[in-house]
C-alpha positions in Angstrom: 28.2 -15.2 14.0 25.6 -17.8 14.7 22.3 -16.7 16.5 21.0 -18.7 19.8 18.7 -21.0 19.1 15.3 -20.1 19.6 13.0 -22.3 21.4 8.9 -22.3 20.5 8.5 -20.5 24.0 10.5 -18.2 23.3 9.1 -17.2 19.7 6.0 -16.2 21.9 8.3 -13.5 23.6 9.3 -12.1 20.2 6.1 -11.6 18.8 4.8 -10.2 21.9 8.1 -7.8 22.1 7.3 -6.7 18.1 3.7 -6.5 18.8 4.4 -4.0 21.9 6.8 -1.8 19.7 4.3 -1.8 16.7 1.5 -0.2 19.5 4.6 2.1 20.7 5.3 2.9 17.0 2.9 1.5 14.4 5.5 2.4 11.5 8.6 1.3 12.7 9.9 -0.4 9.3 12.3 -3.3 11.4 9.6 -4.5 13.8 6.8 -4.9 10.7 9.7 -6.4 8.9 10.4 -9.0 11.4 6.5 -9.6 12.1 6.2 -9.9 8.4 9.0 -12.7 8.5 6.9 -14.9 12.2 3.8 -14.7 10.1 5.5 -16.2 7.4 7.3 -19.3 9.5 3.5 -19.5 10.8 2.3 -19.4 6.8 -0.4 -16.8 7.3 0.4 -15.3 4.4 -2.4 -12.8 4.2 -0.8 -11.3 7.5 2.4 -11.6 6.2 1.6 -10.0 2.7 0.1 -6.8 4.4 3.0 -6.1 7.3 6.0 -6.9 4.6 3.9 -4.1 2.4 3.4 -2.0 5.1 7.4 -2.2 6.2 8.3 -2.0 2.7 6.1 1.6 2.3 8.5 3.1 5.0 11.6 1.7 3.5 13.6 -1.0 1.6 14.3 -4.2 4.0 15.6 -7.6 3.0 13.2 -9.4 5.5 9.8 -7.6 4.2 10.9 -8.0 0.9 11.8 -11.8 1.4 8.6 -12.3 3.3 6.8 -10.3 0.6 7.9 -13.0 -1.8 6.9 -15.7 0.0 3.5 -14.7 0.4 3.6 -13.9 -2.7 4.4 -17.1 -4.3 2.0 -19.2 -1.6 -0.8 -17.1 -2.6 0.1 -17.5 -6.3 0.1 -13.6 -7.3 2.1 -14.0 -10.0 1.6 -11.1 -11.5 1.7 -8.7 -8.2 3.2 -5.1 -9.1 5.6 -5.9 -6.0 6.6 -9.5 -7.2 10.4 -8.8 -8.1 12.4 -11.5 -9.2 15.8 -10.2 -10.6 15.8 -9.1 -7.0 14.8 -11.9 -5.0 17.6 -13.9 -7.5 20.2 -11.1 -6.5 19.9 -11.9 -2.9 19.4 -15.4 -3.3 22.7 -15.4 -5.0 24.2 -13.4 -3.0 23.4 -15.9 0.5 24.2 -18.8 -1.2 27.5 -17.8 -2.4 27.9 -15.8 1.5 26.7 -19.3 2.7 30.0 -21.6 0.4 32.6 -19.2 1.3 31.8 -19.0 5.0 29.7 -22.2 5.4 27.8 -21.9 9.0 24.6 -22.3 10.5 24.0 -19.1 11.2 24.3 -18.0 7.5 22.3 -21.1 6.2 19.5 -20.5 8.6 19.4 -16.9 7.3 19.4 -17.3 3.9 16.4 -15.0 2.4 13.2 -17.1 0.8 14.1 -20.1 2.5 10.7 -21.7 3.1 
């Protein structure tokens, strides 16, 4: 189950595509989840901070919460009411353990938190 590379070209497309189904549907919880998740590969983390919240308002989501964390940690709030870290060691544990029993690309590039 590896995903098709993605070229820098086409990471314009997918932005655009989220951005276009945000203004069709400003709360639909997977497209601020994955925005969340390109403004963090981009490290704006302010961006990425308020999407993952707003994504994480409508429901739970791996990717928001990830992203969340990431932001979290790059902006140093340590002591942020959403900082979780029994959590983010759950997943983490979970993907790395997904990643040895089925060791693949695919898995290791989608392994939560791994900027």
């Amino acid at each position: 189950e590896n995903p098709l590379p993605v070229e820098e070209k086409d990471m314009s497309l997918v932005r655009r595509c989220y951005q276009t189904a945000l203004r069709l549907q400003a709360d639909q919880m997977d497209a601020l989840a994955n925005m969340a998740g390109l403004s963090a590969m981009d490290r704006d983390w302010e961006r990425t901070a308020v999407l993952a919240e707003r994504s994480l308002a409508i429901g739970p989501s791996e990717e928001a919460f990830c992203a969340l964390m990431k932001a979290l940690d790059n902006t140093c709030a340590w002591y942020h009411p959403r900082r979780d870290l029994a959590t983010l060691f759950r997943l983490l544990e979970a993907k790395a353990r997904e990643a040895v029993a089925r060791p693949s690309i695919g898995l290791i590039s989608r392994m939560c938190y791994n900027a």
